[in-house]
C-alpha positions in Angstrom: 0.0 0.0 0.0 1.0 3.2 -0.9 0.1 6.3 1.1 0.1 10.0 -0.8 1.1 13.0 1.7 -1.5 15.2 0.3 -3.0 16.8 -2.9 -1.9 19.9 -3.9 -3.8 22.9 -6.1 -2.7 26.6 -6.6 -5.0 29.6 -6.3 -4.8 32.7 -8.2 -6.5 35.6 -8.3 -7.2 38.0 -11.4 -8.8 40.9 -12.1 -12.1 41.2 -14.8 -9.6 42.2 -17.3 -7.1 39.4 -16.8 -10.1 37.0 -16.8 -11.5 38.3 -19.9 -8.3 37.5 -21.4 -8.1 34.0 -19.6 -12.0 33.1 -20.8 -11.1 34.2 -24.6 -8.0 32.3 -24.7 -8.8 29.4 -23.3 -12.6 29.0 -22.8 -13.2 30.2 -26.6 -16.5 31.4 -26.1 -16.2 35.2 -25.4 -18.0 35.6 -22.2 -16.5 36.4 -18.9 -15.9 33.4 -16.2 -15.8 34.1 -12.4 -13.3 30.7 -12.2 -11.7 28.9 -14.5 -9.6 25.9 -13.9 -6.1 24.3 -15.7 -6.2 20.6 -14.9 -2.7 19.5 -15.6 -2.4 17.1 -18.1 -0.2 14.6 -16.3 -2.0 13.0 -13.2 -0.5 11.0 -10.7 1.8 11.9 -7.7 5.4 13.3 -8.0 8.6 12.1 -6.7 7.6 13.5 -3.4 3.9 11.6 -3.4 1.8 14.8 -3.7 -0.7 15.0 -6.3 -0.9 17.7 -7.9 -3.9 18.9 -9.6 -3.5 22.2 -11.5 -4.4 25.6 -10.9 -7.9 27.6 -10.2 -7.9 31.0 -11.4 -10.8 33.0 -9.4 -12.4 36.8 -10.0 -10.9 39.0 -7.3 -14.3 40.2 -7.4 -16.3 37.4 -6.8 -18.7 37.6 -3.6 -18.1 33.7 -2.6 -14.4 33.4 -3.4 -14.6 29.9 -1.4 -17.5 28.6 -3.4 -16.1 29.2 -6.4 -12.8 27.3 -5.6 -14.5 24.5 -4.5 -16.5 24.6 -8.2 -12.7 24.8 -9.7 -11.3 22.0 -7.6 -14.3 20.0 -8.9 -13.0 20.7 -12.2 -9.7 19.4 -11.7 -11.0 16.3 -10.2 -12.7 15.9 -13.8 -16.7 17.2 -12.9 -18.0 18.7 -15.7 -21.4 20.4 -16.1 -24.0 18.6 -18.0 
């Protein structure tokens, strides 16, 4: 049995204008996203036995900052909307 230490994300904040940017780039539909999430493509553990999942970019403006990490840490755990 192996045991992992832990699972490791990042958290980033932007502005609307940075998110903009973000959405058009790499949403491709033109509209503005209060969190957007970069799964990275590799899964698994590291050397060091911490998985890490990829990165969560949130609106600094958002009103539930913590809600809408927990939506982007769904993301990189592979929940999509329907």
């Amino acid at each position: 049995m192996v045991k992992y230490l832990t699972g490791s994300f990042d958290v980033w904040l932007a502005d609307e204008n940075e998110m903009k940017k973000l959405g058009k780039k790499w949403m491709k539909d033109g509209e503005f996203h209060e969190v957007i999430s970069f799964p990275l493509e590799e899964k698994g553990p590291g050397p060091d036995r911490v998985w890490r999942l990829g990165d969560v970019v949130v609106w600094e403006g958002a009103k539930d900052r913590d809600g809408l990490v927990e939506h982007g840490v769904w993301h990189l755990l592979g929940e999509h909307h329907s």
